[in-house]
N, C-alpha and C positions, 0 to 999 in steps of 0.2 A: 247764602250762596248754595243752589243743591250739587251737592256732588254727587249722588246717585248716578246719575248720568254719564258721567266721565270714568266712574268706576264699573259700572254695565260694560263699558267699548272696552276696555284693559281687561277685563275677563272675555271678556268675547275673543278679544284676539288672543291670548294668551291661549285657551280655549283651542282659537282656530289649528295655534301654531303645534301645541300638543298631538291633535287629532293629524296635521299635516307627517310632523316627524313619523308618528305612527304609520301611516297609513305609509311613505317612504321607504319603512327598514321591512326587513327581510323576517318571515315568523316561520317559527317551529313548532309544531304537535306533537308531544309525545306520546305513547298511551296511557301514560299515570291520567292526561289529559292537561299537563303541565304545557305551558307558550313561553315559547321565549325567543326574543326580539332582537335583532342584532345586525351582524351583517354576516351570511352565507360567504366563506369565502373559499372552499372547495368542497367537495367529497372525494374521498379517496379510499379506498381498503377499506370498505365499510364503517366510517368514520365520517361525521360533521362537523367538521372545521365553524365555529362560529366567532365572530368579532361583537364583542357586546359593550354600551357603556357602564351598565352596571356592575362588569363581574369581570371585566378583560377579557382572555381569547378563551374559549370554552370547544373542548371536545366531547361530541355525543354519540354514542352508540348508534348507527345507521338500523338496526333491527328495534331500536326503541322507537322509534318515527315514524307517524303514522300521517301526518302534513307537512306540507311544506310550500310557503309562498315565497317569492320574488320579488323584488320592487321594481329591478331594470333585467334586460334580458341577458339570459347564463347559457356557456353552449353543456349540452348535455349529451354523456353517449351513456347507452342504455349497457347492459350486462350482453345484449343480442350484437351490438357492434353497431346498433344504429347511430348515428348522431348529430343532432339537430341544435337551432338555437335559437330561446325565445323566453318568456316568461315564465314561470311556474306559478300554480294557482292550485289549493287545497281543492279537490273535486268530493263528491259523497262517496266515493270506490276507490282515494286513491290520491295522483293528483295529473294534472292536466298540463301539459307542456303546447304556449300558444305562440307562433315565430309566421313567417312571412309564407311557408310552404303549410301554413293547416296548423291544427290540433291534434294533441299526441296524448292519450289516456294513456294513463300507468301508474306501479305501484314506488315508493316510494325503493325498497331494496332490491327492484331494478335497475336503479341507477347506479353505472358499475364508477362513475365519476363525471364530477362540473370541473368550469373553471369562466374566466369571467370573457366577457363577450371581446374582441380584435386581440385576446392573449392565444399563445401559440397551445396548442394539444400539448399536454403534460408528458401523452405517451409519446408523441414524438420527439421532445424534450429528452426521456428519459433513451430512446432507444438512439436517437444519434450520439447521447453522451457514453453509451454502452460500447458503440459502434469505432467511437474515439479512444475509448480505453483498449480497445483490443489491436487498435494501431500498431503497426510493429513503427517502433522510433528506438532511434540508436540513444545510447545515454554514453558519454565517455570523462575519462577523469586520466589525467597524469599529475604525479608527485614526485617529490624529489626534495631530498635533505643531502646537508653538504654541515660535516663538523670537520675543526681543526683543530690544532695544538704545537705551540712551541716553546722553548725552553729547555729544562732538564731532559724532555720527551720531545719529538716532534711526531703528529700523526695529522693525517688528513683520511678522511672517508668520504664515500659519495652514493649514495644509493637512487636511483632512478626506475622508476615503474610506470604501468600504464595499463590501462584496461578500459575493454569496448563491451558492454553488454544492449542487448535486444533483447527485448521483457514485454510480455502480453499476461493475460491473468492465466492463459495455459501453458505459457510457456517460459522458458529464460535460456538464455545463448549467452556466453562469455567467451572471451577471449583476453588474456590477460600476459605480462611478461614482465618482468623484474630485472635488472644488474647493481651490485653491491661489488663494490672496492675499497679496500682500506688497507692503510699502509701505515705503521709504526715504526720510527726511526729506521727508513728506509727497506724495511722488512713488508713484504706484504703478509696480511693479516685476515684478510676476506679477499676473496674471487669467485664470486659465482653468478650464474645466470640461470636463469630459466622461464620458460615460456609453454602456454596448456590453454587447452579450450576446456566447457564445462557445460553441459545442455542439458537442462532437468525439462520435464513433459509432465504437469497436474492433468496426470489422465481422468482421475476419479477423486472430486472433493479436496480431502488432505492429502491425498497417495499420488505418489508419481514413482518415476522410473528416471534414472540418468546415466549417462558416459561422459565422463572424463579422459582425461590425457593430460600429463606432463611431461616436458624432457627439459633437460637442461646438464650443469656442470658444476662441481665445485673442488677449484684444483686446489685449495686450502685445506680440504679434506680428499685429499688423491682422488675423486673422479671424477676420472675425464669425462662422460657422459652418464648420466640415469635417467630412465623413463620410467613411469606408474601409470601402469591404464586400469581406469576399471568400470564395472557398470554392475547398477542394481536399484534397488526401491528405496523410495524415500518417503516418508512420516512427518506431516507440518504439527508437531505437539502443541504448538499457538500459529493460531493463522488470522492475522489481522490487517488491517487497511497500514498501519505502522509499529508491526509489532511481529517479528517471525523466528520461529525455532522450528526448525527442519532436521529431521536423525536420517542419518543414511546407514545403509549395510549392502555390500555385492563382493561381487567377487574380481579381483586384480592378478595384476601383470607385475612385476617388480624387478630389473634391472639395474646394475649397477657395475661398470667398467673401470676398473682402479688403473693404473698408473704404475705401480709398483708391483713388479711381476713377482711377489711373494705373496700378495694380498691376492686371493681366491675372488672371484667376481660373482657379481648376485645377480642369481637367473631362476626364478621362483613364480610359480602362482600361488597367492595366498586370497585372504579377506580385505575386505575393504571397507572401515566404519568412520563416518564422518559425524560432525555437528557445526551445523551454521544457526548463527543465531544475529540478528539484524534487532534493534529496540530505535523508531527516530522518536526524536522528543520535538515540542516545540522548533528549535532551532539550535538541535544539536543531534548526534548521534553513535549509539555504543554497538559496534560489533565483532563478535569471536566465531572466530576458523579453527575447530582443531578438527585430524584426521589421526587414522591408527590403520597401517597398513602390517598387519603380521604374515611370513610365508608357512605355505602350508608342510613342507617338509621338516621346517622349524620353527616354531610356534616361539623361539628364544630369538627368533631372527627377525624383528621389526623397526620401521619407524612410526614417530610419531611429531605431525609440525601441528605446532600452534599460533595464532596470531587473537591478540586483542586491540583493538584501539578506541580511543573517545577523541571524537571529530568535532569542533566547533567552527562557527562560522568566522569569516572576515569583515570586512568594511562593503565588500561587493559577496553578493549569495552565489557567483562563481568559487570564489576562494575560500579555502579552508582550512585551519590547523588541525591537525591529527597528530595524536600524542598516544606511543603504545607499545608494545612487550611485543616479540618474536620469539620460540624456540623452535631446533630443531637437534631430535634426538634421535639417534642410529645406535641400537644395543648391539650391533658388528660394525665398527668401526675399521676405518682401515690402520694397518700397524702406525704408532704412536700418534694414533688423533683420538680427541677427548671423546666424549659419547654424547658431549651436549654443546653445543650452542647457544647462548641467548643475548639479544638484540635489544637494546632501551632505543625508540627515534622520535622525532620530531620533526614533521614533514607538512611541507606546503604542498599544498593540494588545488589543482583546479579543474571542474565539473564543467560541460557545456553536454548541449544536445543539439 
């Protein structure tokens, strides 16, 4: 039996099918004078994206590249803002862009970026997604924890808060308000309220500029009313997509209206230095608030709030627990109240926008 014959047509086509695939995938030039076969699947930032089977996805230097062919048609805008779509084809000067409206001679690192033929413009992609970020959208969250206790002791507490913020990557607006009651064997124990807006401005990079405002009450600690206004420059020391430490320092307003007509009342401008710090994780979240407001006729006369909490999610990404530490310290207290504060909670939390 000859089989020469039958092993002719198997390499023939075997043969054909090589030279097809070839002739199919997309080729690169470099100036080493190195080819390599793949599939072209953008240029971006002077970079060539390649899809190869030999080697997987491969990134090549765009000023290394002196060819470059196509197999089906790529749309292409030049570095000039032209842009056209059609094939690519190594030419002797370059290479040749050939589409329904002509031929287009040019150099390879004029092409400021492809992408593949009925896919959308990347720039336009990228600038409507830009466009979306700077959206002003409201974000809002109220929580609320509720502890009791009966027996030897009876106490019940209730804390309720809420907060509206509007956030652009230049800006942020808050508006925030708190109440805290607690009652011990019918004694109250906490009463206070307070309520502040808060508007920082990335004028420049990491810098910005802000104004605050608080007022509220706390008649557990004899007053009737305090407000702290202040405004000044702020410092992102890490500035990341979920990751922020922001320093503040300006100068404030500080007020404080006691109740008990022996206790002298605080009416000061001093400083005003802050630290906010935000870290999300995956699907959690850690952040600390402290502030230090001292006056300036008494540098012995300040306060100081802090807040920490580590926030985890629920069964719904509305819902949240938040578990965390409060202080608040006043070194002029009013006559017989302690000089500190400090707060253990546990609080459900729900986020919409």
């Amino acid at each position: 039996m000859n089989l020469t014959k039958p092993i002719n047509s198997i390499c023939a086509v075997a043969l054909a099918v090589a030279l097809t695939a070839s002739a199919m995938a997309d080729v690169i030039v470099t100036k080493s004078g190195a080819r390599l076969v793949g599939q072209v699947t953008k240029i971006e930032d002077g970079k060539i994206y390649v899809s190869t089977d030999f080697a997987g996805d491969i990134v090549v230097k765009q000023s290394e590249v002196t060819g470059l062919t196509t197999d089906a048609p790529v749309n292409v805008r030049l570095a000039s803002g032209t842009t056209l779509q059609g094939t690519v084809t190594s030419g002797t000067d370059g290479i040749v862009i050939s589409g329904a409206d002509g031929q287009l001679s040019t150099q390879v690192e004029k092409v400021a970026s492809t992408w593949t033929a009925g896919a959308e413009d990347p720039q336009v992609v990228k600038l409507r997604e830009e466009l979306a970020s700077r959206e002003r959208k409201w974000a809002y969250e109220v929580a609320l924890d509720v502890n009791g206790k009966s027996g030897n002791k009876s106490q019940l507490g209730t804390q309720v808060s809420a907060r509206a913020t509007l956030k652009t990557p230049e800006d942020t607006l808050q508006f925030y308000t708190a109440y805290n009651r607690q009652e011990t064997d019918d004694v109250k124990s906490a009463d206070q309220f307070n309520a502040g807006v808060d508007y920082a401005n990335n004028f420049s990079g990491k810098k910005s500029w802000y104004v605050r405002d608080e007022i509220g009450f706390d008649r557990v600690k004899d007053i009737e009313l305090y407000n702290i206004a202040a405004a000044g420059l702020g410092y992102d020391f890490i500035k990341e997509a979920k990751h922020l430490l922001t320093g503040r320092s300006g100068l404030s307003f500080r007020y404080e209206g006691y109740k008990n007509p022996f206790t002298e009342d605080v009416k000061s401008v001093g400083l005003d230095f802050g630290l906010n710090h935000e870290w999300e994780f995956q699907d959690s979240k850690l952040v600390n608030r402290l502030s230090y407001v001292p006056a300036f006729e008494d540098f012995g006369s300040y306060t100081v709030k802090h807040e920490s909490y580590y926030e985890l999610p629920l069964a719904s990404t509305k819902w949240k627990l938040r578990v965390g530490v409060s202080n608040d310290y006043n070194s002029q207290p009013g006559i017989g109240v302690e000089k500190l504060d400090t707060a253990y909670f546990t609080r459900l939390v729900l986020n919409w926008k």
